[in-house]
C-alpha positions as CSV (number, residue, x, y, z in Angstrom):
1,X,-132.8,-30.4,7.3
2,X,-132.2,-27.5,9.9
3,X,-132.0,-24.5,9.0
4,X,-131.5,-21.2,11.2
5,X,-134.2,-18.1,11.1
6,X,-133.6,-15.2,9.6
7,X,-132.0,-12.7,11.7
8,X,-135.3,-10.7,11.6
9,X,-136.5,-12.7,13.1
10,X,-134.7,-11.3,16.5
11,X,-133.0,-7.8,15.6
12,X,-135.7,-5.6,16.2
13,X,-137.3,-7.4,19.1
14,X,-136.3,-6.9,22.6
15,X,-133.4,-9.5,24.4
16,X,-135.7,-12.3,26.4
17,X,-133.9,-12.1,30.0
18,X,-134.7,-15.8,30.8
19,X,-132.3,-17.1,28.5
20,X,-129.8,-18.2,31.1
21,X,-127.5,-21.0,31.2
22,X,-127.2,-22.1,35.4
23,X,-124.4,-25.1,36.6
24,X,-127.1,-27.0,37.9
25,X,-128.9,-28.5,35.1
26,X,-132.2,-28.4,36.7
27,X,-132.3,-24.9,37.1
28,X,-131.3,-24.3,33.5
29,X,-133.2,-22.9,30.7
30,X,-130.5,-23.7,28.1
31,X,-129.0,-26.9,28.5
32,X,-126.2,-26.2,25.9
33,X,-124.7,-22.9,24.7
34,X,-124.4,-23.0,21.2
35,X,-120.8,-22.3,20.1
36,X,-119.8,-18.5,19.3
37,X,-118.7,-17.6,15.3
38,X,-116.7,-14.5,16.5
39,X,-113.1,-15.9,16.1
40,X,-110.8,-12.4,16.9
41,X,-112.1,-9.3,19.0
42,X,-108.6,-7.7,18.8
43,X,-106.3,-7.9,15.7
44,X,-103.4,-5.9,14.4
45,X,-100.6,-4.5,16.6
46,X,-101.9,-4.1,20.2
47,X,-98.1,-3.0,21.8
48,X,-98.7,0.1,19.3
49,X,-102.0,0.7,21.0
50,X,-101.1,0.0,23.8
51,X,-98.5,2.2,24.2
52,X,-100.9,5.5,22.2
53,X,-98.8,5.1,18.9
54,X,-102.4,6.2,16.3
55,X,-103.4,9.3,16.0
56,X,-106.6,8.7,14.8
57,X,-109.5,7.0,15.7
58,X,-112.8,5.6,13.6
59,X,-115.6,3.9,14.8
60,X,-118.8,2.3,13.6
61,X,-121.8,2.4,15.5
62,X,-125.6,1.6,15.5
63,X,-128.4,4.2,15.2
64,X,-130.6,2.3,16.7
65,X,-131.2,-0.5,19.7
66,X,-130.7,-3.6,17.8
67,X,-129.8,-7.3,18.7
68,X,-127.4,-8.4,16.0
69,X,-126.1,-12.0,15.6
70,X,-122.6,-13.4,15.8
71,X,-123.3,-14.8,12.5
72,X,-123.4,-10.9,11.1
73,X,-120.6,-9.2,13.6
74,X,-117.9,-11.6,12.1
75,X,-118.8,-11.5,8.5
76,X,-118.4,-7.3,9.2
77,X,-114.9,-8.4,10.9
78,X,-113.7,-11.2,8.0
79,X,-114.5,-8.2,5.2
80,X,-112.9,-5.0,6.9
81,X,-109.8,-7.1,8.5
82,X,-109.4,-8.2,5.0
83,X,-109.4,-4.9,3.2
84,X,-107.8,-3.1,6.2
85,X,-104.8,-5.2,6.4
86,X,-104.3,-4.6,2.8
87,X,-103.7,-1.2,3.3
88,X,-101.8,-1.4,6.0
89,X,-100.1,-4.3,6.5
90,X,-99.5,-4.4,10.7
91,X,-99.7,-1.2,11.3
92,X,-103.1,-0.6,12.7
93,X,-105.0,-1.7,15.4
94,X,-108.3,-3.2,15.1
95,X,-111.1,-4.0,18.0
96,X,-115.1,-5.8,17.8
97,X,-116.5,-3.9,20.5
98,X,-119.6,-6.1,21.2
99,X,-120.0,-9.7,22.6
100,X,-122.9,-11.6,21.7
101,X,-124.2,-13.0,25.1
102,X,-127.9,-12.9,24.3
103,X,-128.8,-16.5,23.5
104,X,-131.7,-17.0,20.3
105,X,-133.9,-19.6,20.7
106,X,-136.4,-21.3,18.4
107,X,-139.5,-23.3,19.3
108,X,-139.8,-25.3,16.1
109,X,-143.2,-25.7,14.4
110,X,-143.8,-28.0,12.2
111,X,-146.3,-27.4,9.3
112,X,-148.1,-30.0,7.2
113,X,-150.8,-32.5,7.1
114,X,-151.4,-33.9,10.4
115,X,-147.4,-35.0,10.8
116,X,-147.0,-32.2,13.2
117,X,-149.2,-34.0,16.1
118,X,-147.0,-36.7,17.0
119,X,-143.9,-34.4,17.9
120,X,-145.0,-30.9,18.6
121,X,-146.1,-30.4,22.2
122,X,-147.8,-26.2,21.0
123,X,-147.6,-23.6,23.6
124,X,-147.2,-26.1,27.2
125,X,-143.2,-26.7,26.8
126,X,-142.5,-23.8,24.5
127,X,-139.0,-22.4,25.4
128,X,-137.3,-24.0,22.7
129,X,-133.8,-24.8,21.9
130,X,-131.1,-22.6,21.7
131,X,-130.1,-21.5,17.9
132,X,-127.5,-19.3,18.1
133,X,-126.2,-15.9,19.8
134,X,-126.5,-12.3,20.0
135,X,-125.2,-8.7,20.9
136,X,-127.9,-6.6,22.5
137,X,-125.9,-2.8,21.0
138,X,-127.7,0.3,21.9
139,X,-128.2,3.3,20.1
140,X,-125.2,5.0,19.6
141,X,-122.3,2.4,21.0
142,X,-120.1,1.8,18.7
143,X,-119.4,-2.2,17.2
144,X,-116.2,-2.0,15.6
145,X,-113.6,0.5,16.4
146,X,-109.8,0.9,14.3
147,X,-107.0,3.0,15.3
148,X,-104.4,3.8,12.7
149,X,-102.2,6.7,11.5
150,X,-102.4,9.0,8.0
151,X,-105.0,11.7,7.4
152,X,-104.6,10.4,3.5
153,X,-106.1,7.2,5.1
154,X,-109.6,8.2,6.9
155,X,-110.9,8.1,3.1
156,X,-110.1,4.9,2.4
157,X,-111.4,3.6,6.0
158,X,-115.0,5.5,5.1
159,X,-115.2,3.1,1.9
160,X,-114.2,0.0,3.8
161,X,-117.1,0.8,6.8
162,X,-119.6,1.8,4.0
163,X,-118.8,-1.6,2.1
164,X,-119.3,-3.7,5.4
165,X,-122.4,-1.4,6.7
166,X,-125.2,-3.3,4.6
167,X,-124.0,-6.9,6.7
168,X,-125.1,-5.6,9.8
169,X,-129.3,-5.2,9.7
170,X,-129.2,-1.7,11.5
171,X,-128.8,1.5,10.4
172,X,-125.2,2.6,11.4
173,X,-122.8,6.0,11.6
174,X,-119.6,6.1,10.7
175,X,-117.7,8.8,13.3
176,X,-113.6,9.8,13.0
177,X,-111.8,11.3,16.4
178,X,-108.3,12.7,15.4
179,X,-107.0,11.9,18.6
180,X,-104.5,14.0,20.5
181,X,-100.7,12.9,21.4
């Protein structure tokens, strides 16, 4: 049965630049991009945004350069869309700053008696096949940004980040901007 790796695997390591995906197939590393788990990057009322309608502004960002997968960035976004449209209903304007471009890849080893022989070719054709994606976030850019209105609110907001933080495998900041209108 296939199974993904462990996402740590790839978060602290740097982004491989060869993982390209080219219209001619001969010139292509990847032959097929896996599909991308982030369903939404912008929920919640974007005419109100749009137009300046929040007052303030809280983000979540990363304290360090870190690759995180798509896998992580939309459980983050399932668990504060759901606690954030709880408390406010529609009125609130929600963003996932980060698009996971970086493409994993995994050159399967197999382990064992002497099954591995037959199908493992070792280091000659070692590329391996794409397993999944990633955003390459550097230190200090936020990940997920909300906009909404209420001073009463910003506590609230800090409990909902701090639940979601532990999903994401960095260590992450929590800044508010009371923005001016």
């Amino acid at each position: 049965m296939a199974t993904t790796r462990k996402a740590l695997a790839y978060s602290k390591k740097q982004p491989v630049v060869n993982t390209r995906h080219s219209r001619k197939q001969q010139f292509s590393y990847i032959k097929a991009v896996p599909v991308q788990k982030i369903v939404k990057f912008n929920m919640g009322d974007i005419q109100a945004y749009q137009r300046g309608d929040f007052g303030i502004k809280m983000t979540l960002s990363t304290e360090e350069n870190i690759q995180i997968r798509d896998l992580a960035l939309e459980s983050v976004r399932q668990t504060l869309l759901k606690d954030i449209s709880v408390l406010f209903q529609k009125n609130f304007f929600f963003r996932c700053n980060v698009f996971p471009h970086n493409i994993l890849r995994n050159n399967r080893v197999f382990s064992g008696a002497s099954k591995g022989e037959r199908v493992q070719t070792g280091m000659t054709l070692s590329f391996g096949t794409p397993e999944g994606r990633a955003a390459i976030v550097k230190r200090g850019n936020p990940i997920f940004t909300v906009y909404f209105n209420g001073e009463k609110n910003i506590a609230f907001m800090r409990k909902f980040f701090r639940k979601a933080a532990p999903k994401l495998p960095c260590k992450s900041k929590v800044s508010v901007e009371i923005m001016k209108k």
